[in-house]
N, C-alpha and C positions, 0 to 999 in steps of 0.2 A: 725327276729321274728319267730318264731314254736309256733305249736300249735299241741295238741295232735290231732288226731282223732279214735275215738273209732268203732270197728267196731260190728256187731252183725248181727248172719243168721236168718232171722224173717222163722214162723212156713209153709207158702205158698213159701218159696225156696229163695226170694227175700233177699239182702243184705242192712242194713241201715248203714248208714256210719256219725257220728256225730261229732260235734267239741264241746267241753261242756263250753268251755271259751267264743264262740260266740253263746247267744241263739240265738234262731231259725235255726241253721245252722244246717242242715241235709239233706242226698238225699238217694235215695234208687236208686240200679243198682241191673242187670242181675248175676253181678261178684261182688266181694268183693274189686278189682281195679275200677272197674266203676263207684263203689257207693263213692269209696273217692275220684278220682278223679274228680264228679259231689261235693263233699262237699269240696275240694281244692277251685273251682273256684266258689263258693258260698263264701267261707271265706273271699276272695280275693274279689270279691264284696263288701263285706260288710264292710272289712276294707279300701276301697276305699271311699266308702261313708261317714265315720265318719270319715276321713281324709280330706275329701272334703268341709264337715260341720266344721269342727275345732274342732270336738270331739278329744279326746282318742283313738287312734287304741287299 
């Protein structure tokens, strides 16, 4: 399973880092690697959890 993640440099230097198939999945890092690797294991969460429930990954 892939999933995109989009990245964007916010205006204060900060990086957000989003998956747009999973709402609410987003994190913000130092680096432009830090921020998707904190919204990797956010996704990975999340599609743990409605796997868990018997959702739809």
């Amino acid at each position: 399973m892939k999933f995109l993640v989009e990245i964007e440099k916010e205006e204060d230097g900060r990086w957000l880092a989003e998956v747009p198939e999973l709402p609410g999945v987003m994190a913000y890092g130092k680096t432009s690697a830090a921020a998707v690797g904190k919204a990797q294991l956010l996704a990975l969460r999340v599609i743990a959890e409605r796997i868990e429930h018997g959702e739809e990954a």
